[in-house]
C-alpha positions as CSV (number, residue, x, y, z in Angstrom):
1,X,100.6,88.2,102.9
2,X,97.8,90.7,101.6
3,X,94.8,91.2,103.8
4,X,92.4,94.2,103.8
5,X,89.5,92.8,106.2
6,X,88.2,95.4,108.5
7,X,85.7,95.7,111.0
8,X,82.1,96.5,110.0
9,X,82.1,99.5,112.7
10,X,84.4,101.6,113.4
11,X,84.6,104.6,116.1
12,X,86.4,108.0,115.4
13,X,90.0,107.7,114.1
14,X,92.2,107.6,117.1
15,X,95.1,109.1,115.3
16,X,94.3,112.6,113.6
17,X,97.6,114.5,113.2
18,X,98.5,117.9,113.1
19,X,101.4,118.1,110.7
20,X,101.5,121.9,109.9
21,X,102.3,122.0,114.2
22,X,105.5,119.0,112.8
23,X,106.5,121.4,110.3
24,X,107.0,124.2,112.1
25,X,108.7,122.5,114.6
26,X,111.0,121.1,112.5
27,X,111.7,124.4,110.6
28,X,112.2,126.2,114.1
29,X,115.4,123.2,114.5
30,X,118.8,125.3,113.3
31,X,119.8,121.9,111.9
32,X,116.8,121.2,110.4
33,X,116.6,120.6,106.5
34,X,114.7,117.8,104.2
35,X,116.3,114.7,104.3
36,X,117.0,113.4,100.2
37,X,115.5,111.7,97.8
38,X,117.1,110.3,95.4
39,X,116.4,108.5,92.3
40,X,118.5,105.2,92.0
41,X,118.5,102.6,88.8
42,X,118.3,99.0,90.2
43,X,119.1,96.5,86.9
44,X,116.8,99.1,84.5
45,X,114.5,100.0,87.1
46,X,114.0,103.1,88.6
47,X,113.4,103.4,92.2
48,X,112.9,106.5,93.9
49,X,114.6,106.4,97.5
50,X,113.7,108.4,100.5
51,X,117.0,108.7,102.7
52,X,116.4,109.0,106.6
53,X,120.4,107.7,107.5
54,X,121.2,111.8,108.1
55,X,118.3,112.9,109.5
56,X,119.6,115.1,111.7
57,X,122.4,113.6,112.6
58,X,121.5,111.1,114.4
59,X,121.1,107.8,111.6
60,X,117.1,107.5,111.6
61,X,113.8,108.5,110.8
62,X,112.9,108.4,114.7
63,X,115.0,111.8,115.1
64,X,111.9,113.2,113.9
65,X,109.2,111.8,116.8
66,X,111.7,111.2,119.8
67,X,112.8,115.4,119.9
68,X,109.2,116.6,118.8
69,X,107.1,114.2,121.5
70,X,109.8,115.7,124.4
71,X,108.9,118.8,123.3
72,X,105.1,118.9,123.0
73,X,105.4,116.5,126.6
74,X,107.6,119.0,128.2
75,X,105.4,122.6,126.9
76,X,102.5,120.3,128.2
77,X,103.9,120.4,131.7
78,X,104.7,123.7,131.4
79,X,101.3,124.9,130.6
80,X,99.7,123.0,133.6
81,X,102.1,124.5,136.1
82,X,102.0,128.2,134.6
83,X,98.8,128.2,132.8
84,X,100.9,129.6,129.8
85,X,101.9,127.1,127.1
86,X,105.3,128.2,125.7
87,X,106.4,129.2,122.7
88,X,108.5,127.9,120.2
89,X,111.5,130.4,121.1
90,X,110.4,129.8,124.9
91,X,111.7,126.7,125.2
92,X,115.2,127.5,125.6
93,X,114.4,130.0,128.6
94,X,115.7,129.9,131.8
95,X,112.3,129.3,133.5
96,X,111.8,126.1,130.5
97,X,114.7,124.4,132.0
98,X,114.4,125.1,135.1
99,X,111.4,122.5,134.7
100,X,112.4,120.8,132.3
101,X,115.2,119.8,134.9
102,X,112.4,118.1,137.2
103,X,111.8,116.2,134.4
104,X,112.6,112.3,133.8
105,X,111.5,110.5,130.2
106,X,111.6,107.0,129.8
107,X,111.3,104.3,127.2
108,X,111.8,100.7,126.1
109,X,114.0,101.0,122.5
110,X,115.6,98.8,120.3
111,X,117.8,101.6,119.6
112,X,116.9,104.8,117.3
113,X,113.4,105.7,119.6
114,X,115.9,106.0,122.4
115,X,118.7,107.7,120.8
116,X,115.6,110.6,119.7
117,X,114.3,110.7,123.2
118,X,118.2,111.0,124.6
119,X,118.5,113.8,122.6
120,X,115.4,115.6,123.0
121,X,115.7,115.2,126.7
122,X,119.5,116.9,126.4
123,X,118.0,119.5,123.8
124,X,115.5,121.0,126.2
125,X,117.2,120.0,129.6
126,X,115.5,117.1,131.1
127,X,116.8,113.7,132.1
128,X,116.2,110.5,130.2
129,X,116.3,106.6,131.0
130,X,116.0,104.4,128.2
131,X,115.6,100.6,128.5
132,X,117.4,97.9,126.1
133,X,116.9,94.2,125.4
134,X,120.2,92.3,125.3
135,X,119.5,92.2,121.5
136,X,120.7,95.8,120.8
137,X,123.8,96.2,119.8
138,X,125.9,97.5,122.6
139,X,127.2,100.5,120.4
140,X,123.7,102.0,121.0
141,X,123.8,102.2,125.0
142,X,127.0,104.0,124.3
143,X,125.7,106.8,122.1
144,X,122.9,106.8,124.9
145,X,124.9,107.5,127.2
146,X,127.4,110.0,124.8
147,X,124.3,112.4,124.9
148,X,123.6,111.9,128.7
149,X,121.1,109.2,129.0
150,X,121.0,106.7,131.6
151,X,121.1,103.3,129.4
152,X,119.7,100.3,131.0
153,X,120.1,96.9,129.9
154,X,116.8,95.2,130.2
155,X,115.3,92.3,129.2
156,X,116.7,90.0,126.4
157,X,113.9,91.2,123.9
158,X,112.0,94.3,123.2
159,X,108.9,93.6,124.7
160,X,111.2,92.5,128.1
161,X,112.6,95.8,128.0
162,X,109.2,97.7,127.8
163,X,107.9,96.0,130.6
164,X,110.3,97.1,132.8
165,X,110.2,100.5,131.9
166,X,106.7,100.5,132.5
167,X,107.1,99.8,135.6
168,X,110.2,101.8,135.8
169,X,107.5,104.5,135.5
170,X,105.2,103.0,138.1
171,X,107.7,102.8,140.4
172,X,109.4,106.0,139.4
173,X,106.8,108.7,138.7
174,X,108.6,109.7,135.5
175,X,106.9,110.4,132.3
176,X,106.4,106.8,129.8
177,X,107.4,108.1,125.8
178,X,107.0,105.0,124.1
179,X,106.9,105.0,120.5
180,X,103.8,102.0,120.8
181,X,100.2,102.5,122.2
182,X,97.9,100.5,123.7
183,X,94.3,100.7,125.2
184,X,94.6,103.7,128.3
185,X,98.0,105.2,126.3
186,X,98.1,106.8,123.1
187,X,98.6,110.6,123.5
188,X,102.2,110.3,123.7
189,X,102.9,107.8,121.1
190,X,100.7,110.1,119.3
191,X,103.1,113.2,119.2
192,X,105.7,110.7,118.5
193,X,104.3,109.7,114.9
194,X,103.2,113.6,114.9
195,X,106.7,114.0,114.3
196,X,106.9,111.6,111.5
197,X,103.8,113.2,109.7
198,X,107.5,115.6,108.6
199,X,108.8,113.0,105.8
200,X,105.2,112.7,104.4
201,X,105.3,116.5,104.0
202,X,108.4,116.9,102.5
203,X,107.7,113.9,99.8
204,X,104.4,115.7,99.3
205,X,106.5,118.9,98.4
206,X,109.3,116.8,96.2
207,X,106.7,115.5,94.2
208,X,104.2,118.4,93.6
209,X,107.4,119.9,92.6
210,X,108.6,118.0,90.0
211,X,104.9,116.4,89.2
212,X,106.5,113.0,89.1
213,X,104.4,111.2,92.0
214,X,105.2,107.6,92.6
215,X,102.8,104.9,92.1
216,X,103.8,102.4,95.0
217,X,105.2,103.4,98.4
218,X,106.5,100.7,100.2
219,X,106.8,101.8,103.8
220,X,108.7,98.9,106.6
221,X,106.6,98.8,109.8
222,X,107.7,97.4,113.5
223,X,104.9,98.5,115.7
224,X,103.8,100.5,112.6
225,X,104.4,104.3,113.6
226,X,106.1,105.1,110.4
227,X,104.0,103.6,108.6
228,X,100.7,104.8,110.2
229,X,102.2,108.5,110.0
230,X,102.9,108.5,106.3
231,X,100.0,106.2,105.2
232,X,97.7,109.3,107.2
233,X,99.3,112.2,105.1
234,X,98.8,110.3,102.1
235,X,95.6,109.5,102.2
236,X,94.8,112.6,103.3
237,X,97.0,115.2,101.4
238,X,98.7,113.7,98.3
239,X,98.1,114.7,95.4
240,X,98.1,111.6,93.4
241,X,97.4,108.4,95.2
242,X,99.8,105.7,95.2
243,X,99.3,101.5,96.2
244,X,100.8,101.4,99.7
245,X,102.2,98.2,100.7
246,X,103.1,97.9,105.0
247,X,106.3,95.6,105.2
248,X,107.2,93.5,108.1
249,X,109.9,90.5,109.1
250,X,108.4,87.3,108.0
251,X,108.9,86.4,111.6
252,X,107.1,89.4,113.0
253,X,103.6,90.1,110.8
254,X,101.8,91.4,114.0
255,X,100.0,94.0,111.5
256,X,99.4,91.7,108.9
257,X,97.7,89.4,111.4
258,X,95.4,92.3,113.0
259,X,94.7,93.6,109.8
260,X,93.1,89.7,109.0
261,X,91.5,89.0,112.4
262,X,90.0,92.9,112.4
263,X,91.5,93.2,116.0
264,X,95.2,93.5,117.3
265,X,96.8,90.4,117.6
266,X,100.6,88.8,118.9
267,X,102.9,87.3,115.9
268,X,104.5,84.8,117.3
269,X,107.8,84.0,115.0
270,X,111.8,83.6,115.7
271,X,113.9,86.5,116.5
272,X,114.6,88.4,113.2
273,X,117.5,90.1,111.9
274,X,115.4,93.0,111.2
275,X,116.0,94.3,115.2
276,X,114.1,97.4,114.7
277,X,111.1,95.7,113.0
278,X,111.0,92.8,115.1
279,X,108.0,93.3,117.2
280,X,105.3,91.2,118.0
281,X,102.8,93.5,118.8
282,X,101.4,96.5,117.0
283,X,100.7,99.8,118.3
284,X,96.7,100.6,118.1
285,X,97.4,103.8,117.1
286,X,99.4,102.3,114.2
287,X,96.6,98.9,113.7
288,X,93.3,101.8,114.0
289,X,94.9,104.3,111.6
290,X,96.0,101.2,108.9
291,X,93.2,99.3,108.7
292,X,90.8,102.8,108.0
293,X,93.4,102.8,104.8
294,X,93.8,101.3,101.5
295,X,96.9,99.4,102.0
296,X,98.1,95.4,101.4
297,X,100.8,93.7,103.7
298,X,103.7,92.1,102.6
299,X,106.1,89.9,104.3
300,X,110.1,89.9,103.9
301,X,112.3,87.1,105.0
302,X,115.7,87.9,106.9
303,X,117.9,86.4,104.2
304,X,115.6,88.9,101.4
305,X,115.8,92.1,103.8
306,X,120.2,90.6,104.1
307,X,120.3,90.9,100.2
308,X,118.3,94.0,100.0
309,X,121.0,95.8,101.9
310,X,124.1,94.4,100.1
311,X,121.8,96.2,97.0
312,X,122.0,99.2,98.5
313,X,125.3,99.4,99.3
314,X,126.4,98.9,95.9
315,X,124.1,101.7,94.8
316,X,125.9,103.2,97.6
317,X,123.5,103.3,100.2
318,X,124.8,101.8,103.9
319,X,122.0,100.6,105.8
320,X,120.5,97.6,107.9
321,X,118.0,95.1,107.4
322,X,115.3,97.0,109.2
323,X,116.7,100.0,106.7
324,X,116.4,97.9,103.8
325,X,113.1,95.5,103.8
326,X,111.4,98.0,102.0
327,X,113.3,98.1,99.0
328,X,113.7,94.4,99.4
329,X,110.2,94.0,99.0
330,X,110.3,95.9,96.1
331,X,112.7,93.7,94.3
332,X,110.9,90.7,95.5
333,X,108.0,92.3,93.4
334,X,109.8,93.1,90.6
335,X,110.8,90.2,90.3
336,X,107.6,88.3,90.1
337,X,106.3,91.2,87.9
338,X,103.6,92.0,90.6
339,X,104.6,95.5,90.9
340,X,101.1,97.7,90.0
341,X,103.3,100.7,88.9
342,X,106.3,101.9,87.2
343,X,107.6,104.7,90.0
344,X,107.9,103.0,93.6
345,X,109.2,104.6,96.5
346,X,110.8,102.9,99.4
347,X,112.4,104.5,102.7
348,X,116.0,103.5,103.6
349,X,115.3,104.4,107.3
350,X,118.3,104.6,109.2
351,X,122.0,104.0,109.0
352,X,124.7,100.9,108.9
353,X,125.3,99.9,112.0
354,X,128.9,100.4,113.7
């Protein structure tokens, strides 16, 4: 599916990133360091391969969004109770967690979001609840739990599980860090793709480095934050402008769909294998920041995205579907010789499953 209808007005850009604030996060991190990209040959083609599976150690891209959102959320609160926003090197102080120990994030995840917010929380001393369907493979609610989360089991899909943490939060009076935004919520989610504004920086760097910029970026979308993030930086920073091609699950094409009915709209198709991708809604942050771009939509079925990672394993790359459908889409292309360049780049965005 390729659609690039947009409205005939729109408003200011809801999504306008500060990625030099990312960076210097992410440099300020003692484990921090650019994730790779390699260069694999797939039968006498050249793909260029982003590789989020070690990002710092926790298996996915969302590392990057989960820690930084707790951290902008948490020096928030601490600049409306002090009147002094803290410093990087402040937020490992005594008085930092002594309120960062009042304080409770929560969030609806099909697995990596919540691992990132887990961690963040632990990082800087707060608590963290995170909500999963009965889709999510039970391995995640124990590394939720590993890093001192509570890990509910809620719902028996994704948009179950957000429910009730929304009104978890109601009821609660903890803070909501989805990774998703709606109409009346986006600054969060915001800070969250903030944080992924990271890999667009350091491709930007790979490639003015070695003056070899590719010519198709192929970038896997569930609620779209990823995508969103990096489509942003491109648009706005990069060098050389590449075809950008949003992926989703055949059976989940809620982007596509907005992007063709100018306005945010449900997909409505079976549970996918692609777990982390397989959301029916889009974030408006995500929809508003896509449909200002030059990009097309492509859709990937579960049995392509299933083959895309046997690929990569070969190549000896260990992913997931979700991980994969980007690359998948790519073959898919070559395939059919509808490729538009000879240099694509595709994200493998987190690791294999236990």
């Amino acid at each position: 599916m390729s659609d690039t209808t947009q409205p005939t007005e729109l408003a200011e850009p809801l999504f306008v990133p500060d990625a030099d604030r990312a960076m210097e996060f992410a440099r300020f991190c003692p484990i921090y360091t650019p994730t790779e990209l390699l260069t694999l040959e797939d039968n006498g083609a050249t793909v260029f391969v982003k590789n989020e599976s070690t990002r710092f150690g926790l298996g996915s891209f969302k590392a990057l969004g989960g820690i930084y959102a707790v951290a902008q959320l948490l020096s928030d609160t601490v600049e409306a109770e002090t009147g002094v926003r803290p410093k990087l090197s402040d937020l490992h102080s005594s008085d930092v967690k002594t309120i960062a120990a009042t304080q409770t994030y929560v969030c609806a995840s099909a697995g990596n979001h919540g691992m990132a917010v887990a961690t963040g929380a632990k990082l800087f001393g707060a608590r963290a609840r995170i909500h999963v369907s009965s889709e999510v493979p039970s391995s995640f609610a124990t590394r939720l739990r590993e890093r001192g989360a509570e890990a509910c089991i809620s719902g028996s899909t994704y948009e179950e599980s957000l429910e009730i943490a929304n009104k978890d939060v109601l009821d609660s009076g903890a803070h909501l860090l989805a990774d998703g935004s709606w109409a009346g919520y986006t600054y969060p989610p915001s800070r969250v793709m903030e944080g992924y504004t990271v890999m667009a920086r350091e491709l930007k760097e790979s490639f003015l480095s070695s003056g070899l910029w590719p010519t198709d970026v192929y970038l896997q979308a569930g609620v779209g934050g990823l995508a969103a993030a990096i489509t942003y930086i491109i648009r706005d920073e990069w060098k050389v402008q590449p075809r950008i091609v949003i992926v989703e699950p055949t059976a989940a094409e809620c982007l596509a769909l907005s992007a063709k009915a100018g306005k945010l709209v449900e997909a409505s198709g079976p549970i996918s294998n692609m777990g982390r991708l397989d959301c029916k809604a889009a974030s408006l942050l995500s929809f508003d920041t896509l449909i200002r771009s030059d990009v097309e939509y492509r859709s990937i079925s579960d049995a392509d995205a299933q083959h895309a990672v046997d690929r990569l394993g070969e190549l000896g790359l260990g992913t997931t579907p979700s991980g994969g459908a980007g690359f998948g889409v790519w073959r898919e292309e070559k395939k059919l010789q509808k490729t538009a360049g000879e240099r694509p780049l595709v994200i493998v965005s987190e690791q294999a499953l236990d």
